[in-house]
C-alpha positions as CSV (number, residue, x, y, z in Angstrom):
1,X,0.0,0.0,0.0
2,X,1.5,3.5,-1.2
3,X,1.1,5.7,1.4
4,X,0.2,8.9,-1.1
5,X,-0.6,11.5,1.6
6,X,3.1,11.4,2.9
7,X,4.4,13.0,-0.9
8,X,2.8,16.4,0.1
9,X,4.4,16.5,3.6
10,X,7.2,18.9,3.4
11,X,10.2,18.8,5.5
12,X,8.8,19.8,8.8
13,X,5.9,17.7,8.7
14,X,8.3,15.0,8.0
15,X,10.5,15.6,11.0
16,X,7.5,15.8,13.5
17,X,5.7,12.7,12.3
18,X,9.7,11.1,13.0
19,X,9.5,12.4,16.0
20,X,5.9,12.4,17.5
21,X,4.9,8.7,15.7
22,X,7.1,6.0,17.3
23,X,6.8,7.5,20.9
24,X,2.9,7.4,20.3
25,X,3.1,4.1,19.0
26,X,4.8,2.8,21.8
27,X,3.1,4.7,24.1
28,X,0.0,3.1,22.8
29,X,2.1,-0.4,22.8
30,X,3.1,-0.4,26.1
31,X,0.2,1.0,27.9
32,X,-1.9,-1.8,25.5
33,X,0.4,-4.6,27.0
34,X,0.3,-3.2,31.1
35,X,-3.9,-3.3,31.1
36,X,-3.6,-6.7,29.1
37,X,-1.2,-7.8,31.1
38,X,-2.6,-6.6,34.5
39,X,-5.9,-8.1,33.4
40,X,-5.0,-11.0,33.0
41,X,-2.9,-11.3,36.3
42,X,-6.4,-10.1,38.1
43,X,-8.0,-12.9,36.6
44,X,-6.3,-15.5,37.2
45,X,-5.5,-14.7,40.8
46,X,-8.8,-14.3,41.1
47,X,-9.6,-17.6,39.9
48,X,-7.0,-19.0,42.2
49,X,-8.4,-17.5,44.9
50,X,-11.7,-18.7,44.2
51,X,-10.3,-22.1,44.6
52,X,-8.6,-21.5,47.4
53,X,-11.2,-20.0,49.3
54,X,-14.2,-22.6,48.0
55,X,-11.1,-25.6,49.5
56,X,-11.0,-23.5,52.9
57,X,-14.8,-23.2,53.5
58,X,-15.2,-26.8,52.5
59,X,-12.5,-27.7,55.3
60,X,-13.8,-25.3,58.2
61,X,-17.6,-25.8,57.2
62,X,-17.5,-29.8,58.0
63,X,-18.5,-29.4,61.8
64,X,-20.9,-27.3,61.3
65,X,-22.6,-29.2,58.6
66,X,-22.3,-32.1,60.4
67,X,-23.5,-30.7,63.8
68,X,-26.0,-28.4,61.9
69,X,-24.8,-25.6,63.3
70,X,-26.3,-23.1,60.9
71,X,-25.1,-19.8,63.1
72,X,-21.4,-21.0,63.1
73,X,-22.0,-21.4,59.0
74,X,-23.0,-18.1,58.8
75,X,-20.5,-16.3,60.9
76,X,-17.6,-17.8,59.2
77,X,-19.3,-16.5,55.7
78,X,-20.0,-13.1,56.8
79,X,-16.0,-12.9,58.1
80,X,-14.9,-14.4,54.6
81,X,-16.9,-12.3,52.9
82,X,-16.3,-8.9,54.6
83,X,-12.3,-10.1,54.4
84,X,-12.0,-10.9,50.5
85,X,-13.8,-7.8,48.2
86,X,-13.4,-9.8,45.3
87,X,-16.3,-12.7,46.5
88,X,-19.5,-11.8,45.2
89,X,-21.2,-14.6,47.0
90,X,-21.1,-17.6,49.1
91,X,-23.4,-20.6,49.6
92,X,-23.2,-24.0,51.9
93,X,-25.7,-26.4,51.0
94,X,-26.7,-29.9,52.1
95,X,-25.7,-33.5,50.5
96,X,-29.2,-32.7,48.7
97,X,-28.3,-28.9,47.8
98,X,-30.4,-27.9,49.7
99,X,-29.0,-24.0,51.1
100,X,-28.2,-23.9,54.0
101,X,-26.8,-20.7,54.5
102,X,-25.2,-18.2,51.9
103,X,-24.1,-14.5,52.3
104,X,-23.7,-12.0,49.0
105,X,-22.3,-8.5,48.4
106,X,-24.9,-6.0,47.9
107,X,-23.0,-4.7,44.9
108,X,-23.8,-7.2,41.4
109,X,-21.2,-7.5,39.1
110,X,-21.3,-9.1,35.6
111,X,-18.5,-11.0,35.4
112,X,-18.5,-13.3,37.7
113,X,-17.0,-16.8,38.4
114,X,-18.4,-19.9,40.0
115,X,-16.1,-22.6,42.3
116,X,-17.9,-25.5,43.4
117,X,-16.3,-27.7,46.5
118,X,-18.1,-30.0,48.2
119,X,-17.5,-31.0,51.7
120,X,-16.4,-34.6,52.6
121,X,-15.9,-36.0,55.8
122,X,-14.3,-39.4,56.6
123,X,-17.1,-42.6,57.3
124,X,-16.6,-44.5,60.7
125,X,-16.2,-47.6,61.1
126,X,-19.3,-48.3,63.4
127,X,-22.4,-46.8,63.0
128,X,-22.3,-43.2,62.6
129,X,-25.2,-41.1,64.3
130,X,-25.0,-38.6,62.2
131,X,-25.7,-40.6,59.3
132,X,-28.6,-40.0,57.4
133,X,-31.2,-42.7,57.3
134,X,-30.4,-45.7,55.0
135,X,-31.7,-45.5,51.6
136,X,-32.1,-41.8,51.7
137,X,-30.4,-40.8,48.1
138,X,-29.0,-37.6,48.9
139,X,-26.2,-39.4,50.4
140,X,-23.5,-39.6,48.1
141,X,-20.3,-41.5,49.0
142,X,-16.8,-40.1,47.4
143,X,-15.3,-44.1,47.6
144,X,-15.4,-46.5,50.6
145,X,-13.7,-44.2,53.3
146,X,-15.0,-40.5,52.3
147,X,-18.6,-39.2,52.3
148,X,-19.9,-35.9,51.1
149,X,-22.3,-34.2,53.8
150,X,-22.6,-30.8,51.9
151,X,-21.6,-28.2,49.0
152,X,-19.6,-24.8,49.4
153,X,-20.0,-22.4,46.5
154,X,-17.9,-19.6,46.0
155,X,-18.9,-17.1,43.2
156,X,-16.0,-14.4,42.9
157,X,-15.6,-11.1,40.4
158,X,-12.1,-9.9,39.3
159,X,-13.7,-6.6,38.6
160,X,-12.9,-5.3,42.7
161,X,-9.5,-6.2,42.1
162,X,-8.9,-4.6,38.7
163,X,-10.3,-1.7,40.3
164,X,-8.3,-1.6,43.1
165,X,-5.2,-2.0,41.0
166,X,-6.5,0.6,38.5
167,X,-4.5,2.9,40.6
168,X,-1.4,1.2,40.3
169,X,-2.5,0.8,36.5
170,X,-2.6,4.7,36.0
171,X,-0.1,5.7,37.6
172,X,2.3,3.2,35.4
173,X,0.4,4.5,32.2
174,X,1.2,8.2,33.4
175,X,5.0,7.5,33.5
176,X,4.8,5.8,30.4
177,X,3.2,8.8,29.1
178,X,5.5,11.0,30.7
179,X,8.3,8.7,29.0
180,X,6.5,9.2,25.8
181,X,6.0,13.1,25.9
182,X,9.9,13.6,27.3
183,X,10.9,11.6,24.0
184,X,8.6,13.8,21.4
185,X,9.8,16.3,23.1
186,X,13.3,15.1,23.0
187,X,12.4,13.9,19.4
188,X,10.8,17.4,18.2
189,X,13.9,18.7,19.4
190,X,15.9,17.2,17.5
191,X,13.9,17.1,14.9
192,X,14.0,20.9,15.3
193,X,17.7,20.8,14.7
194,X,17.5,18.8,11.7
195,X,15.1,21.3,9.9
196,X,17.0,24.1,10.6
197,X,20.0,22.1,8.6
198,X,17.8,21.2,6.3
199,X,16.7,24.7,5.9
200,X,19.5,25.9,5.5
201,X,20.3,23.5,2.4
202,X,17.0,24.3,1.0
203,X,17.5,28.2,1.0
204,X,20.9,27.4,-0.2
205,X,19.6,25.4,-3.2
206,X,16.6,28.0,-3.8
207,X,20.1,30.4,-3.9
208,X,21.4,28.3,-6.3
209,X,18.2,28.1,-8.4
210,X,18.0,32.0,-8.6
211,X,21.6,32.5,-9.7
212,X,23.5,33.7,-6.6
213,X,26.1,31.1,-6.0
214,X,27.3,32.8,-2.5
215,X,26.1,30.7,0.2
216,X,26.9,29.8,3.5
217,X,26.7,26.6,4.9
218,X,28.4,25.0,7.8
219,X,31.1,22.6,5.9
220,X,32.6,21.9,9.0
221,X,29.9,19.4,10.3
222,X,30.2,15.8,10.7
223,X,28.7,12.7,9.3
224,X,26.1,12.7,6.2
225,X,24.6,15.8,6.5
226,X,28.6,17.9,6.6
227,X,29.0,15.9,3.3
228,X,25.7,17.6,1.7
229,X,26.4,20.8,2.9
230,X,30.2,20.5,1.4
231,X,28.5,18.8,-1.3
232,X,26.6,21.8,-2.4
233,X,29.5,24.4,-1.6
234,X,31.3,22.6,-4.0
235,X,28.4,22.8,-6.2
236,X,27.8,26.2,-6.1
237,X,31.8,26.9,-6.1
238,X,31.6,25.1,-9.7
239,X,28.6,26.0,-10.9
240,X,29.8,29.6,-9.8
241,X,33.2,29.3,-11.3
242,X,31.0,28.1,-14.8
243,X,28.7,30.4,-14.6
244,X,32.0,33.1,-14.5
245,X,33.5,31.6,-17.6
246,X,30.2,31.5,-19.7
247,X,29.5,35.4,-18.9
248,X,32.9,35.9,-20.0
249,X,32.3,33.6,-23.3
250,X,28.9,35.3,-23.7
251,X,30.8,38.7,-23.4
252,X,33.6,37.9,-26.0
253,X,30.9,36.4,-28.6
254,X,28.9,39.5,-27.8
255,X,31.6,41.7,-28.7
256,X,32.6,39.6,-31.9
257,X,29.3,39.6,-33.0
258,X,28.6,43.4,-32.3
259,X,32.2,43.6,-34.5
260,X,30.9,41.2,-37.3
261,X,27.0,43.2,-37.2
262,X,29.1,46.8,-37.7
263,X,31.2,44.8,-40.5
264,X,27.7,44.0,-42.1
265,X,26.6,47.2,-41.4
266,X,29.2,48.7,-43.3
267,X,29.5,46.4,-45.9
268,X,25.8,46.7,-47.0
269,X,26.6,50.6,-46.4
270,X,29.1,50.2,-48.8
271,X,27.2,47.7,-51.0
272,X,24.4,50.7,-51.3
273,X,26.7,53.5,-52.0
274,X,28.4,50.8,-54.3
275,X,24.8,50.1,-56.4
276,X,23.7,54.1,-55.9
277,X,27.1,54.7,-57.8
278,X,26.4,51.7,-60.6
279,X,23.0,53.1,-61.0
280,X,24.0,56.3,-61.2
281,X,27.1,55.4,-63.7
282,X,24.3,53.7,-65.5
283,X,22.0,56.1,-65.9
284,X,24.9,58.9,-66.8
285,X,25.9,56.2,-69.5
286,X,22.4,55.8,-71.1
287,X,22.1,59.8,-71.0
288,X,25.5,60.0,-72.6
289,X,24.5,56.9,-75.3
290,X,21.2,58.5,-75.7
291,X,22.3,61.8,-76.3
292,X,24.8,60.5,-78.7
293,X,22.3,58.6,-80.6
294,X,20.2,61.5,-80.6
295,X,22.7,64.0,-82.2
296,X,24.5,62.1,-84.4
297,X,22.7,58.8,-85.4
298,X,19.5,60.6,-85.3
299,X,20.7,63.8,-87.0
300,X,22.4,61.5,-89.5
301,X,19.4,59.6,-90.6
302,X,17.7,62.9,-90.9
303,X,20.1,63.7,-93.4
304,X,20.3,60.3,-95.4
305,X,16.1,60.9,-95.1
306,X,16.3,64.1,-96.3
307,X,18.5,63.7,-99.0
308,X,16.4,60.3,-100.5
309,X,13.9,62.9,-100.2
310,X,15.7,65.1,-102.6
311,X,16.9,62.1,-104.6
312,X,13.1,61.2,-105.1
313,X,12.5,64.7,-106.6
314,X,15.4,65.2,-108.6
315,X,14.7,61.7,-110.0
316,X,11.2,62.0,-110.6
317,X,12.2,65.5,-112.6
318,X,14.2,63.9,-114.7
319,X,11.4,60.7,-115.1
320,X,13.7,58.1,-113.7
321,X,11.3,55.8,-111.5
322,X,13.4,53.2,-111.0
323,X,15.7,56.1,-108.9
324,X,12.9,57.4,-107.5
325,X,11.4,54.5,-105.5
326,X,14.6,53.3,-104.7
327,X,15.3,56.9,-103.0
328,X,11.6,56.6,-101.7
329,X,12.4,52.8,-99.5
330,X,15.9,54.5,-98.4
331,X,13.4,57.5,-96.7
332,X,10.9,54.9,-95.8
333,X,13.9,53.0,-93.9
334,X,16.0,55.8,-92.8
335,X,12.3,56.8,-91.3
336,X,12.0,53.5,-89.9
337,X,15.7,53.6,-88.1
338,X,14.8,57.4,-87.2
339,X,11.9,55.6,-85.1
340,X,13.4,52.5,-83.9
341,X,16.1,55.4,-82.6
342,X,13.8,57.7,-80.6
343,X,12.4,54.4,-78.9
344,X,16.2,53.1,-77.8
345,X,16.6,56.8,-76.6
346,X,13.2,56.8,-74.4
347,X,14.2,53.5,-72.9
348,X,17.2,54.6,-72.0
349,X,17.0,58.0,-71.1
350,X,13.0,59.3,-70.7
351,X,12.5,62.1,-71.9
352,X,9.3,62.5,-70.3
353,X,11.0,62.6,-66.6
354,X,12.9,65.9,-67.6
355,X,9.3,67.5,-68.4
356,X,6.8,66.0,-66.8
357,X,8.1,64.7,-64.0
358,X,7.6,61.2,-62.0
359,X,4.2,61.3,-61.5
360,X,3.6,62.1,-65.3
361,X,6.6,59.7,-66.7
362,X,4.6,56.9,-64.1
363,X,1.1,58.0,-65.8
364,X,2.3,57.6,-69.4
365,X,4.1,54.4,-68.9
366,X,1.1,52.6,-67.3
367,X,-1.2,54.4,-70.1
368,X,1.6,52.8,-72.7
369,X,1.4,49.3,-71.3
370,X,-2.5,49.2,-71.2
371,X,-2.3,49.7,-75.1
372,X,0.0,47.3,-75.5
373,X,-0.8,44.7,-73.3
374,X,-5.3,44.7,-74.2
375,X,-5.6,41.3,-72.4
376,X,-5.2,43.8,-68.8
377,X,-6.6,46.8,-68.0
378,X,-3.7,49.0,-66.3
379,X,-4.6,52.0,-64.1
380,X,-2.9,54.9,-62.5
381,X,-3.6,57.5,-59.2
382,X,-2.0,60.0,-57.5
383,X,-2.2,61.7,-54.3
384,X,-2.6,65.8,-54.9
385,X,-0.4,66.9,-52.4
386,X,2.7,64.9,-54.7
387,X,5.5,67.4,-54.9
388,X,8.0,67.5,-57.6
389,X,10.2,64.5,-56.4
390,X,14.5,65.1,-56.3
391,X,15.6,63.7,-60.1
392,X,18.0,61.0,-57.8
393,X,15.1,59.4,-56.5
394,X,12.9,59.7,-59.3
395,X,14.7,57.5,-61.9
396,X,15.0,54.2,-59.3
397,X,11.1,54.8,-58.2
398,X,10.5,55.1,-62.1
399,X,12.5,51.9,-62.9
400,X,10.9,50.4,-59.8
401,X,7.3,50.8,-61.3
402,X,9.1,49.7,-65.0
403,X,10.3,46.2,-63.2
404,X,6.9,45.8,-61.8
405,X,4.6,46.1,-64.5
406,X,7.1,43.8,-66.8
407,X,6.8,40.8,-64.2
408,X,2.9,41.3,-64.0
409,X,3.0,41.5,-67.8
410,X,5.4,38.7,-67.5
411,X,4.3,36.5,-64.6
412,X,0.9,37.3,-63.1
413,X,-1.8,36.6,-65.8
414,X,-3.4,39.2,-64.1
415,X,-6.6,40.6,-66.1
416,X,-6.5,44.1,-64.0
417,X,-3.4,45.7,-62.2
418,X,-3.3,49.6,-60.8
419,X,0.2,51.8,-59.6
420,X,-0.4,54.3,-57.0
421,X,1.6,57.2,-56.3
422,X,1.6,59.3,-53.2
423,X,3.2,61.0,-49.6
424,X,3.3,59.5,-46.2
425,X,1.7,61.0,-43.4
426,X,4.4,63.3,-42.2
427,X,5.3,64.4,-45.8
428,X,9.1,62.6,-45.5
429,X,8.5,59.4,-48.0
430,X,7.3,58.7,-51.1
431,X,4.9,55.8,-51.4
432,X,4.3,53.3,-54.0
433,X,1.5,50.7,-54.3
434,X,1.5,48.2,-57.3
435,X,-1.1,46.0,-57.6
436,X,-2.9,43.0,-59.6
437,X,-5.4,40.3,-59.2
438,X,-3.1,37.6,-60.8
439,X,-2.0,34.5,-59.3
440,X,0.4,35.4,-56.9
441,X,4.1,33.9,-55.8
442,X,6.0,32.7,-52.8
443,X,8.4,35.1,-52.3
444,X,10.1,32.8,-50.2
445,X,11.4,30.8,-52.6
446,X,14.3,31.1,-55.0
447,X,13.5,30.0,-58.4
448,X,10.1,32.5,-58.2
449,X,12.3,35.4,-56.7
450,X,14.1,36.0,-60.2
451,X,16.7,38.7,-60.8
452,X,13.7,41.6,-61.1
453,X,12.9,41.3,-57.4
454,X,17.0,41.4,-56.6
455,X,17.2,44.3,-58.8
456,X,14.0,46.3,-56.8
457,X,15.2,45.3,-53.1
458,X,18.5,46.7,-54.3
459,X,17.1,49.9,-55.5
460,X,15.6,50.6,-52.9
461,X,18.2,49.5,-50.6
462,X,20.5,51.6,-52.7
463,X,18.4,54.6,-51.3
464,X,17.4,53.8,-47.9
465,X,13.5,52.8,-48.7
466,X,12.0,49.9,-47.6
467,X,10.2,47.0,-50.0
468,X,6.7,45.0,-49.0
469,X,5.7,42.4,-50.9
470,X,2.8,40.2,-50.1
471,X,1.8,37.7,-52.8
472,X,-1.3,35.1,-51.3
473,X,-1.4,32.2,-54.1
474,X,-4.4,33.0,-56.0
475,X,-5.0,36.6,-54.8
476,X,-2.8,38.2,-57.0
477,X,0.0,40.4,-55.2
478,X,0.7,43.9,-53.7
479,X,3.9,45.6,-54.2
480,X,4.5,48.6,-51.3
481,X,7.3,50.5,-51.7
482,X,8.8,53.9,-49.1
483,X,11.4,55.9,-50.3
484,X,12.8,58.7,-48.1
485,X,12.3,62.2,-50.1
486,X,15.5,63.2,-48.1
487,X,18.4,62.1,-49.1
488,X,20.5,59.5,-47.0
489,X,17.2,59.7,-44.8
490,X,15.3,56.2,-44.5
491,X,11.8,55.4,-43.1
């Protein structure tokens, strides 16, 4: 049997049930065994005196049974009875039980035990007178020489005695109590001792479990409990010493990593400046190309146009068409080349940023793709408080929205898609919002996030903005884009 109430006992309980337990069991034990053991005596002295008495009256009552003295019968009971508390009663009878004479205690008692003697005498050898009549049957005959003229009965109760040795009975159960209190007190005492030591360990571990290794615990104590208290000073000395050495490892990784973050930190500083110098090298290089193409490549086909356009008059003056319609196809291609011109010059260098602005370059880009691209419908908004945006921010935010609306073109089978331009609330950013209803991407993986998606986190790295993409699969995606208006100023 598991004794499951003694698990939740803490310490103290523990110590006092030590303590207060085996003197109370032996307590109980030994004052248990004295009334057993007195009990018992009682009875069977009791019993023996029964005997005895019942054999004495059986002796001393023969005259008077034979003589039929009655009076001396009843004197001798009276003095027997007043002399012995523990008879109850006592009767002579007759060889026919017949009472003669009997005296009782007025008190009854319920236990009570019964001695029957009967009272002999020895037969003469002539003829006895004070022999009953022949063939009277209450005469009984013991064997030839012994004759039984009567009956003593002695009833006797140990219950007198065991009360007059109740006394003696307490008094032994009060020193075995007293014995029994002196050791639970001796016991609790100790007991007392052992909880505080055991206290002290306990706040020493609860020390230990907080953190603060410096405890104090008497090492110098003997036997098992000196070795636990050494024990955990040794423990704590370690775990202490550990504890030292790991701060001190936790310290020097700090510091390298704080070193390798401000190495990061600087080298995607540098990275930026890095990519905002290639994108400005870039840009400075298609404004160079385009211009040249403009002035001279341009300029020149202008001239080869305009001279096949002489060609075709002078030719048709003189009423050479074969001349003339060759002159006309090296217009009609020199017109061609003029076009396919302007269009490498606007996609490398718009135009329409110098004069309309972002907002407008934005607007006539999306307006562009919506005729190209019939199969989606392409819209544009603006906020009205847009200002005139710096010309270093506008070409990334322009070739941010550029990126964007070639991957939806590209990727998202969308069938509508919208670009929104506008301010933040405190007027410091520029905002853009790309969106479409197509079917969307995880960003999170690397064969979706292609090189357009590189190239727009770095543009907008490269200026200090931050990029938001959030692309559910199957509700299309939103592209949100913060770029500070100030330079080297991010949100």
């Amino acid at each position: 049997m598991k004794l499951r109430f003694w698990r939740s006992w803490g310490i103290a309980a523990r110590l006092l049930a030590v303590a207060v337990l085996p003197a109370s069991l032996m307590f109980v034990a030994v004052t248990g065994t004295l009334y057993v053991t007195a009990k018992g005596d009682v009875h069977r002295d009791v019993a023996e005196r029964g005997r005895l008495i019942a054999t004495a009256l059986s002796l001393s009552s023969q005259y008077g049974l034979v003589s039929g003295n009655v009076e001396q019968l009843r004197t001798t009971l009276h003095q027997v009875l007043r002399a012995d508390p523990s008879i109850v009663c006592i009767a002579i009878s007759n060889a026919r039980h017949q009472v003669l004479t009997s005296e009782c205690q007025t008190r009854t008692f319920t236990e009570t035990s019964d001695y029957d003697m009967p009272v002999r005498i020895e037969s003469l050898p002539d003829t006895d007178q004070f022999e009953p009549p022949s063939g009277a049957d209450t005469v009984s005959r013991a064997d030839g020489s012994l004759r039984t003229v009567g009956h003593v009965r002695v009833s006797v109760s140990a219950t007198p005695i065991f009360e007059a040795r109740r006394q003696a009975l307490l008094l032994a159960c009060a020193l075995v109590l007293s014995a029994a209190i002196a050791s639970c007190l001796i016991g609790m005492w100790l007991a007392g001792r052992l909880r505080h030591t055991f206290g002290a360990v306990m706040e020493a571990l609860r020390s230990i479990r907080t953190g603060n290794f410096d405890v104090r615990l008497d090492g110098a104590r003997p036997g098992e409990l000196g070795e636990l208290q050494r024990t955990i000073l040794q423990m704590a000395s370690t775990l202490h010493a550990a504890r030292h050495e790991l701060e001190q490892q936790v310290v020097s990784r700090t510091r390298e990593l704080q070193e390798a973050v401000k190495r990061i930190q600087q080298a995607d500083a540098e990275k930026r400046r890095l990519i905002t110098y290639s994108n400005a090298r870039v840009e400075e290089d298609r404004r160079r190309v385009a211009l040249d193409i403009h002035d001279h490549l341009g300029a020149a086909l202008i001239s080869v146009r305009l001279e096949a356009a002489a060609l075709v008059a002078k030719a048709q003056a003189n009423g050479d068409e074969d001349t003339a319609k060759g002159a006309r196809r090296i217009a009609e291609t020199a017109e061609s080349l003029y076009a396919s011109t302007r269009d490498i010059v606007k996609s490398l260098r718009p135009e329409v940023i110098d004069t309309l602005g972002l907002a407008g370059a934005v607007e006539e880009m999306v307006r562009s793709h919506d005729k190209v691209h019939p199969h989606c419908q392409f819209t544009f908004s603006e906020d009205l408080a847009l200002t005139e945006v710096p010309s270093e921010l506008a070409m990334p935010a322009y070739r941010l929205v550029q990126e964007a609306l070639n991957n939806i073109v590209k990727h998202a089978d969308a069938t509508e898609a919208s670009v929104h331009l506008g301010l933040s609330r405190d007027k410091q950013q520029l905002c853009i919002e790309i969106q479409d209803n197509g079917r969307g991407f995880d960003t999170s993986t690397s064969n979706q996030s292609g090189l357009g998606l590189i190239g727009m986190r770095e543009r907008v790295a490269a200026v200090g903005g931050e990029l938001c993409i959030s692309s559910p699969r199957g509700q299309g995606t939103t592209i949100y884009v913060t770029l500070p208006l100030t330079p080297g100023k991010s949100s």
